[in-house]
C-alpha positions, -999 to 999 in steps of 0.1 A, spaced: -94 -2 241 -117 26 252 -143 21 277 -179 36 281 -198 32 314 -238 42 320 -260 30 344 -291 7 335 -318 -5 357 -304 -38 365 -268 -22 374 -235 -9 356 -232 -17 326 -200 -14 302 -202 -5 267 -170 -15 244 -171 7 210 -158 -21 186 -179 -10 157 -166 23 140 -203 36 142 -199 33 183 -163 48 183 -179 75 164 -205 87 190 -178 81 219 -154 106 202 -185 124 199 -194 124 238 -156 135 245 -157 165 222 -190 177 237 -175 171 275 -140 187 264 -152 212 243 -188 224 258 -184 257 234 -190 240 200 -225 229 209 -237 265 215 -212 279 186 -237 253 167 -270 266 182 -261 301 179 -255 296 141 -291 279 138 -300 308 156 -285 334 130 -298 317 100 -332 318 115 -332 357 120 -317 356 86 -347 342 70 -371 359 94 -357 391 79 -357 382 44 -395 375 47 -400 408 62 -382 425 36 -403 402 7 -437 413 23 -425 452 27 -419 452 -8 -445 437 -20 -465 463 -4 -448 489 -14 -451 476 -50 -490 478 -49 -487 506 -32 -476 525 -58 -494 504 -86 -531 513 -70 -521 551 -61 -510 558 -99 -544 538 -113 -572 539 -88 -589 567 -72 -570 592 -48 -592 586 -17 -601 555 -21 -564 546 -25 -551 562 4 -575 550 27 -569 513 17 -528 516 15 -530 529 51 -552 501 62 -535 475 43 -499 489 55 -508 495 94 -522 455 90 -489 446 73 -468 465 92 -486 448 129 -482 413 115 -446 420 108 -439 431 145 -457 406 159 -432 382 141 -402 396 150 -409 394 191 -420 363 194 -409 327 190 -405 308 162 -436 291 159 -455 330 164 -433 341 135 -446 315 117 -477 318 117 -473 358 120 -458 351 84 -486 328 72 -510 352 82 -494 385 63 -491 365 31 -525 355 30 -535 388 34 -510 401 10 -523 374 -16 -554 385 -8 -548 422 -13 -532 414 -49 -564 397 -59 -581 429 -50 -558 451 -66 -562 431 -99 -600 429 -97 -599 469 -92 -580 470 -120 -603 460 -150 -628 475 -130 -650 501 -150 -655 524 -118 -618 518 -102 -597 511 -135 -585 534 -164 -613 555 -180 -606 563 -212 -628 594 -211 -596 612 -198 -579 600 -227 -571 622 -259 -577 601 -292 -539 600 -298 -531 583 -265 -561 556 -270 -547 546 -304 -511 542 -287 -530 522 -259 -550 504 -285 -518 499 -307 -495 486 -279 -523 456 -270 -523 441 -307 -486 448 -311 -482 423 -281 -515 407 -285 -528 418 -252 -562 404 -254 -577 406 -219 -566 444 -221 -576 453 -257 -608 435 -250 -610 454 -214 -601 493 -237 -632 476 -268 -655 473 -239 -644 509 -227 -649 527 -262 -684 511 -266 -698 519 -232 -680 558 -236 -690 559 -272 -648 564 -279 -639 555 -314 -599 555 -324 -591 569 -352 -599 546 -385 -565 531 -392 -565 517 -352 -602 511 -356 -597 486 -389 -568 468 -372 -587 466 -344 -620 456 -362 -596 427 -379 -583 415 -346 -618 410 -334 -624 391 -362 -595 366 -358 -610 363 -324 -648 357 -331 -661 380 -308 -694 387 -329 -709 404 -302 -680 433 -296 -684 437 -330 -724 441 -331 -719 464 -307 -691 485 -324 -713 483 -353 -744 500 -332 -715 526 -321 -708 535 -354 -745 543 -364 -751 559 -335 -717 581 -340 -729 586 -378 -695 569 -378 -682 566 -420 -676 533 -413 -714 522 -407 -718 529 -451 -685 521 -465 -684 484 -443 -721 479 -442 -723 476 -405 -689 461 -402 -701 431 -424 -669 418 -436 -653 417 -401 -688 400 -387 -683 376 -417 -650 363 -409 -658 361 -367 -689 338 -379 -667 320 -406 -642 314 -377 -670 304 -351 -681 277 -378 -717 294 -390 -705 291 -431 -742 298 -441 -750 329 -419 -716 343 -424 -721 342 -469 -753 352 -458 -738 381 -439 -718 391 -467 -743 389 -501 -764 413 -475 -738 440 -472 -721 433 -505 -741 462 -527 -738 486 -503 -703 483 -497 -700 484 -536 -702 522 -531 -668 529 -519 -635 516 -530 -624 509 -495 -657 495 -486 -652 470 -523 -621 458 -516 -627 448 -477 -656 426 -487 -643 409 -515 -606 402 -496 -636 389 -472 -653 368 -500 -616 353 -516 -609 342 -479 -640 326 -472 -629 309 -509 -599 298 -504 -603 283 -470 -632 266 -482 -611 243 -510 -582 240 -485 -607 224 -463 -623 205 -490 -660 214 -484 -683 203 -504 -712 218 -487 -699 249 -482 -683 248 -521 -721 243 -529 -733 275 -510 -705 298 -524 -712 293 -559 -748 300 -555 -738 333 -537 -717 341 -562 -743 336 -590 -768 354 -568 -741 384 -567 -739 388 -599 -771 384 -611 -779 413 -589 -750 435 -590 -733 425 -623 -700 421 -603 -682 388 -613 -650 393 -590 -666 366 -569 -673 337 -598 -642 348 -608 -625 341 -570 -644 308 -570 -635 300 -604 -597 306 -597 -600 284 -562 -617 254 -580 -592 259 -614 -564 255 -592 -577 226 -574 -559 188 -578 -595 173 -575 -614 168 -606 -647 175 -591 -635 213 -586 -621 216 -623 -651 207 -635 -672 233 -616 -644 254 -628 -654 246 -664 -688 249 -662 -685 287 -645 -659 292 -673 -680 287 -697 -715 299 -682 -696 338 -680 -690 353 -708 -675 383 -686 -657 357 -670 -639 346 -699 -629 385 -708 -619 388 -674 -591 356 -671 -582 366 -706 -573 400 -695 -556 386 -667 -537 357 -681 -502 368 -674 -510 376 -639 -531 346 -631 -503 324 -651 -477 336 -623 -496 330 -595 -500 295 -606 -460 292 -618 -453 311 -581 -469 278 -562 -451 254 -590 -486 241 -597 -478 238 -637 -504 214 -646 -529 241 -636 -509 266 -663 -510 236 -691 -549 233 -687 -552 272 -686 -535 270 -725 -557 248 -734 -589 267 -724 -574 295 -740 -567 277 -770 -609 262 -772 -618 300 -767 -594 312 -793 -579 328 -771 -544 334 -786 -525 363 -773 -536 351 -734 -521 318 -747 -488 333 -764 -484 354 -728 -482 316 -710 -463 302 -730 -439 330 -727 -441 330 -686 -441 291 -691 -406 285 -712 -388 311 -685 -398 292 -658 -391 257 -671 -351 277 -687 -348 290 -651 -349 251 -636 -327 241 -668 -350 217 -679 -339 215 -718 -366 187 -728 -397 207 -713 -379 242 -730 -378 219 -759 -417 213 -762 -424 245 -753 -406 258 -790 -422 230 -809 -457 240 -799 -452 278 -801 -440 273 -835 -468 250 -846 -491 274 -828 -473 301 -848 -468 317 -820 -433 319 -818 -408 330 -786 -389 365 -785 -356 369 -797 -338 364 -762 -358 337 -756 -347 315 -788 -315 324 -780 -317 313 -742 -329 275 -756 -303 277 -779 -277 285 -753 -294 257 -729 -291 230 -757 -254 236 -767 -243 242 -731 -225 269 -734 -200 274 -709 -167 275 -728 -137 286 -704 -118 299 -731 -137 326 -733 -139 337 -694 -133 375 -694 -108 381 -661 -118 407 -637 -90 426 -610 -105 400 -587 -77 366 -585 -107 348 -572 -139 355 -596 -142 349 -636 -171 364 -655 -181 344 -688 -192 366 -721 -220 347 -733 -216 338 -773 -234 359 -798 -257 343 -821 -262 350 -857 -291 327 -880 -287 318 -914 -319 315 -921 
């Protein structure tokens, strides 16, 4: 067995390998005594990975400069920039060298140092980026190339930009043109900021802007920001302010009442009472002032549709307070029927039959019944079909042509195969429906 000798204090002493752990380091010792080369083949391999990496950090940093570089001298000033690029560059640029001729633990902290300052420099760059005397200035703009900018933020929903550009066209006085400015007015909305909107809203008076008339100072935009913040009251308050003098332009109409059937229709999704409570009386106070009842109508729709009986019976009692409002859901009975029939909510179409039915309302009632019988033929359900043709004809108001034939059709099934018209096609049939003929 091999032998290991070494010398100890106390004299010679010799070491016998029996574990494979021990005969493992004495191989190891010959190797190393035999073959001195592999040890500095070893170091010098440690060695090349470690200029390796030294270079790969100096390449990271130059580029990253570089990168700025170009970012600041396209954005920010022209003398500013240069001065700072060759300061930051010649600062880089010492740090690197530094690095590269010393030891390892000078390159280290040579590289430490350059990226803080790079980090450092990129905060910098960013800050002198939304910065009003360093950053874009959309004076040098034409109003075609601030609607693309504008566009391209809400397109990605950019808000810390599009905010940055809203800030921009206040201070500059800078309006895009009025399709941009509605989308952008409408974004603002859906973010609440009531005070970017005040201010657009002193812009546009200042401007003699169109839109400080036709929206009433942007009221239906401020309406919905204070709806979203929360403030119910001050935003219906907002809107019965600017609601007669956006009257005066069709644009100006329908942007406060879309405003007024949102506010409406959030308000029974979220089933507020208080805020229920408030709306109606806005709505009476609209009316009695205006004469407009498109907004009891909207919060008669929104509480007829409702499941809770509490809202159908406020429903009921507009309904039949209004006589405009009954001329106006009689007018509109087939639409109104398939918006109901659209969201499957078909109890809210059976109690609309029977309020037409109390008002004498026939042909609104003959138009749902119609709507009603092709939606319940559509589902192939043959019993309600069924007692839809037994009230139309004790009603006396009795289905078309097409449509008896259609129940008739559903009752007998009729799907006979004997009577399947081939087409070219191996793989497809058509089926001739049967003709009908009464004998009555």
């Amino acid at each position: 067995m091999a032998m290991l000798t070494r010398l100890t204090s106390g004299g010679t002493t010799t070491v016998t390998p029996s574990s494979p752990k021990g005969l493992q380091r004495f191989q190891n010792y010959i190797a190393a005594f035999l073959w001195p080369g592999s040890q500095s083949q070893r170091h010098q391999r440690k060695s090349t990975q470690l200029d390796a990496i030294d270079c790969f950090t100096n390449d990271l940093v130059s580029r990253k400069t570089q990168k700025w570089e170009e970012l600041r001298d396209n954005l920010m000033k022209p003398n500013t920039t240069i001065e700072a690029e060759n300061n930051y560059a010649a600062d880089n640029n010492s740090n690197i060298n530094v690095g590269k001729s010393g030891s390892m633990t000078a390159t280290a902290a040579s590289f430490n140092k350059s990226v803080g300052l790079m980090s450092k420099g990129m905060m910098s760059d960013l800050q002198a980026l939304r910065s009003p005397q360093l950053g874009l200035d959309i004076r040098s703009l034409s109003q075609p190339q601030l609607d693309n900018l504008l566009l391209a933020t809400l397109e990605i929903k950019n808000k810390l930009d599009f905010l940055y550009l809203i800030r921009q066209c206040i201070r500059w006085q800078q309006l895009p043109s009025n399709e941009v400015f509605i989308a952008c007015l409408k974004y603002l909305s859906t973010l609440s900021r009531l005070q970017q909107l005040d201010a657009l809203a002193e812009t546009c008076r200042d401007l003699k802007h169109p839109f400080a008339k036709m929206y009433a100072d942007l009221a239906p935009f401020k309406a919905i920001a204070l709806w979203h913040n929360g403030n119910a009251d001050v935003a219906l308050m907002t809107l019965h302010r600017g609601y007669g003098i956006s009257l005066g332009t069709d644009e100006g109409r329908r942007m406060i009442r879309a405003a007024f059937r949102t506010i409406a229709e959030e308000t029974l999704a979220q089933k507020s009472e208080a805020v229920l409570v408030s709306l109606m009386e806005v709505a009476r106070a609209i009316h009695r002032e205006h004469k407009d009842i498109f907004v009891v109508a909207c919060v008669w729709k929104q509480c007829f549709a409702s499941d809770w009986f509490c809202d159908q019976k406020s429903a009921n009692e507009l309904f039949e307070h209004y006589k405009e409002l009954q001329e106006l859901v009689e007018r509109r009975a087939s639409p109104l029927c398939s918006s109901f029939l659209s969201r499957n909510n078909v109890d809210a179409v059976h109690r609309l039959i029977e309020v037409f039915l109390q008002h004498k309302q026939r042909a609104a009632c003959a138009h749902c019944l119609s709507l009603l019988f092709n939606y319940q033929y559509l589902r192939k359900d043959l019993r309600a079909c069924a007692e839809i043709v037994k009230s139309c004809s004790e009603l006396e108001m009795p289905l078309s042509e097409l449509q008896n034939e259609q129940f008739l059709s559903l009752f007998l099934d009729q799907s006979d195969p004997f009577e399947a018209t081939s087409v070219d096609s191996s793989t497809k049939t058509y089926k001739s429906p049967k003709s009908f003929q009464y004998k009555f």
